[in-house]
KOLMARDREN-654218 format. One record per residue: x, y, z of N, C-alpha, C, O in turn; residue in three letters. Coordinates in steps of 0.02 Angstrom, whole numbers, padded with zeros to 5 digits, always signed. Layout:
<pts>
XYZXYZXYZXYZALA/...
</pts>
This chain:
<pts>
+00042-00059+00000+00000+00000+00000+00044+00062+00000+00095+00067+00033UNK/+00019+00113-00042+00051+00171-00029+00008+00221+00023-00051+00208+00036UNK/+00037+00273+00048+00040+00288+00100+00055+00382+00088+00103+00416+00070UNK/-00006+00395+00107-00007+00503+00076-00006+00518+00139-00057+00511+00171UNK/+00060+00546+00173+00054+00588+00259+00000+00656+00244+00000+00675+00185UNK/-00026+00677+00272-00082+00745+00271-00048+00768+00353-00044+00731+00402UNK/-00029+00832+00347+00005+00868+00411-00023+00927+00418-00007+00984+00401UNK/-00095+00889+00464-00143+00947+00499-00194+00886+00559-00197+00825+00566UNK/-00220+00932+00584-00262+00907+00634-00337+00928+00636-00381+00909+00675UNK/-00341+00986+00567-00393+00997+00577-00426+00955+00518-00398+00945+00464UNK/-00513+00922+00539-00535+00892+00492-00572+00899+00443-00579+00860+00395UNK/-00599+00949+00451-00636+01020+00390-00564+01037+00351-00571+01054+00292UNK/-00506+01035+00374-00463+01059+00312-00469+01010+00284-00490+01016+00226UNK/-00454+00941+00309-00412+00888+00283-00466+00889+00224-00459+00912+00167UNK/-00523+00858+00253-00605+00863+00217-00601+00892+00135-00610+00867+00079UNK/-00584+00954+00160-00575+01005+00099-00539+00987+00032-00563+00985-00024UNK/-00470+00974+00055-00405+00968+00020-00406+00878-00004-00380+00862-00058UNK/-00444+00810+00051-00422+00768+00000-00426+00758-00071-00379+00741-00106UNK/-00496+00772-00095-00492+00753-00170-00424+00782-00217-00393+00749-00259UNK/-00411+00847-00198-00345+00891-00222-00289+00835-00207-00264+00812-00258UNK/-00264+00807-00140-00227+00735-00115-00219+00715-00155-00170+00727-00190UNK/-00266+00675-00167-00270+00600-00199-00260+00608-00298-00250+00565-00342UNK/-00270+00680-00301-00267+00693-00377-00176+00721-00401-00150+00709-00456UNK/-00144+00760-00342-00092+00768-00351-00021+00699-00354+00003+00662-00310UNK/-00011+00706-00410+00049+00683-00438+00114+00678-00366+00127+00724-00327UNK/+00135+00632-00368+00191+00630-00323+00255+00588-00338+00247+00531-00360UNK/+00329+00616-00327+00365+00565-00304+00369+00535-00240+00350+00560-00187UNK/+00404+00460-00250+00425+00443-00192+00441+00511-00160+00451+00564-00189UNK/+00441+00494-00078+00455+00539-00024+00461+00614-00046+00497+00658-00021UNK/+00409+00619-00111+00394+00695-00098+00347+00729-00072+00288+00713-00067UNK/+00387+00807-00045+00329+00844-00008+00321+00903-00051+00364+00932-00084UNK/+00236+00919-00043+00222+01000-00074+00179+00995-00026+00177+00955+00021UNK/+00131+01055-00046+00086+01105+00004+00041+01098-00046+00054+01095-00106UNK/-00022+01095-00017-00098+01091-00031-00129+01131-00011-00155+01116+00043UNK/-00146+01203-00038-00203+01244+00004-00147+01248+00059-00166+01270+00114UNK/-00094+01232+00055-00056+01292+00124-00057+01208+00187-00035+01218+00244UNK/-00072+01166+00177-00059+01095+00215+00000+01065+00172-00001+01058+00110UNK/+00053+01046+00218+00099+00990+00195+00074+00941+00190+00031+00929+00232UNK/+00092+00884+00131+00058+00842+00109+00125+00803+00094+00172+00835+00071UNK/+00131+00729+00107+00202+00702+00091+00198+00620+00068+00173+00576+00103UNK/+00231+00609-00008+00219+00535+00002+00257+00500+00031+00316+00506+00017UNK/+00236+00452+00081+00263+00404+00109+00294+00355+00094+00335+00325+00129UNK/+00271+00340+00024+00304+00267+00006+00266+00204+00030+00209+00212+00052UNK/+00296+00136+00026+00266+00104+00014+00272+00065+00093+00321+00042+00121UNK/+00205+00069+00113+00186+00061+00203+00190-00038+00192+00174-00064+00138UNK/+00211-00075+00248+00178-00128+00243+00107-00144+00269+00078-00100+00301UNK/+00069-00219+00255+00002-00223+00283+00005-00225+00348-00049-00222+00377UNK/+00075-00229+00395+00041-00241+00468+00057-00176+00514+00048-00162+00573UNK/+00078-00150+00470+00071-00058+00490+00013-00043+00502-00011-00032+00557UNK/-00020-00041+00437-00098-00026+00455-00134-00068+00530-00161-00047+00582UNK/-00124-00114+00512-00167-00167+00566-00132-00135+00635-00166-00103+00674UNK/-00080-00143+00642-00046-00115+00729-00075-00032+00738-00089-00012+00795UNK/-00083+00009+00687-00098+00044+00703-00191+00068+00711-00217+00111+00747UNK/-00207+00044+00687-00291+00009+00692-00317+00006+00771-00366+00033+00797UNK/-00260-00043+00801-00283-00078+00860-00252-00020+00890-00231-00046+00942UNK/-00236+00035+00892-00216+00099+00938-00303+00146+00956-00347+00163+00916UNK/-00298+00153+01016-00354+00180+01066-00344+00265+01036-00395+00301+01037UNK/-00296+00286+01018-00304+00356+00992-00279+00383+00923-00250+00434+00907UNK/-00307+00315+00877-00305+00330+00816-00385+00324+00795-00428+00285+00815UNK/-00388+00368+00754-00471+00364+00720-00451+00314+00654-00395+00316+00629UNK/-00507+00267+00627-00517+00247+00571-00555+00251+00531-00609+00224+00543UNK/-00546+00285+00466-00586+00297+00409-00608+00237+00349-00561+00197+00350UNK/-00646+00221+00311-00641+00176+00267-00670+00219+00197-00710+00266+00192UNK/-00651+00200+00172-00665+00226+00082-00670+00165+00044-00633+00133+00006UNK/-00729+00162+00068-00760+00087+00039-00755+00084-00044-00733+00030-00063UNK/-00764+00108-00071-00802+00132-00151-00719+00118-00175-00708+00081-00222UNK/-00671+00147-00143-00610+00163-00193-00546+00104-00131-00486+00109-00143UNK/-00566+00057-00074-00527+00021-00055-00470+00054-00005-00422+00029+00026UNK/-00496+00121-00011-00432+00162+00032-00471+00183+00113-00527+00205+00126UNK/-00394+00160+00168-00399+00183+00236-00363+00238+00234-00311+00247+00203UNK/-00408+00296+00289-00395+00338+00302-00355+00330+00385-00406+00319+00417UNK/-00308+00328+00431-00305+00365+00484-00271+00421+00524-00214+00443+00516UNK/-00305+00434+00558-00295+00518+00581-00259+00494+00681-00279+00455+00723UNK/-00218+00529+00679-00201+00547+00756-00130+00592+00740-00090+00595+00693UNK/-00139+00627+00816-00108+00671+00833-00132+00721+00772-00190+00724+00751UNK/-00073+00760+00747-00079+00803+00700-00080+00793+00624-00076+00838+00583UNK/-00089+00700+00606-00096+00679+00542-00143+00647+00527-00184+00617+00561UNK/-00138+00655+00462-00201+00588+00422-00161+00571+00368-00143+00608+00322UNK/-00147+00505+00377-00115+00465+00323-00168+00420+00304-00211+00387+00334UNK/-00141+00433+00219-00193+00399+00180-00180+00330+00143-00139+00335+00097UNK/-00202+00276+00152-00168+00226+00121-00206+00200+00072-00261+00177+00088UNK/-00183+00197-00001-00198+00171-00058-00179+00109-00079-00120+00092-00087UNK/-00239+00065-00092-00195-00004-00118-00150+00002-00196-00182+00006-00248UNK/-00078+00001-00197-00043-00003-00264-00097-00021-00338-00085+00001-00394UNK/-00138-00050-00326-00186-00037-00380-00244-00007-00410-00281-00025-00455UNK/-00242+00056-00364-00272+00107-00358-00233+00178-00365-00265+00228-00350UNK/-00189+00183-00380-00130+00244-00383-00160+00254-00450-00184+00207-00481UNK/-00160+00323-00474-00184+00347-00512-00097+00358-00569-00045+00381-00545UNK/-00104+00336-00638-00049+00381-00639-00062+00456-00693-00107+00464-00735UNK/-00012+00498-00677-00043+00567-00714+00035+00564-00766+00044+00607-00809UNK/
</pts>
């Protein structure tokens, strides 16, 4: 899975700015700014990342049923994880 860091806490921004996310072009471990939010690709997360972090009491979990992608949010991020066959390429 790949893996989009979002570096904010607020969720009306995040809200705002994913579709812009998920449409912007990235390298590996690159960062730009979205509407003024750092936005960074992560690269390629393994599956039991997600899962360990799942079972955390102060992480929220999102699902994006329709397109296969988890969202989760704690502290001051929301990382977005895309299954590799869902990466868009531009």
């Amino acid at each position: 899975m790949k893996c989009i860091s979002v570096y904010t806490n607020d969720f009306e921004v995040f809200s705002d700015i994913y579709e812009k996310v998920l449409n912007t072009p990235f390298e590996e471990n690159e960062e730009k700014q979205v509407e003024g939010v750092t936005v960074m690709e992560s690269g390629d997360v393994p599956d039991n990342y997600l899962d360990r972090m799942k079972t955390k009491p102060e992480v929220v979990v999102m699902k994006v049923r329709d397109r296969d992608i988890t969202i989760l949010q704690h502290k001051n991020l929301f990382e977005i994880f895309i299954p590799t066959n869902e990466i868009v390429v531009h």
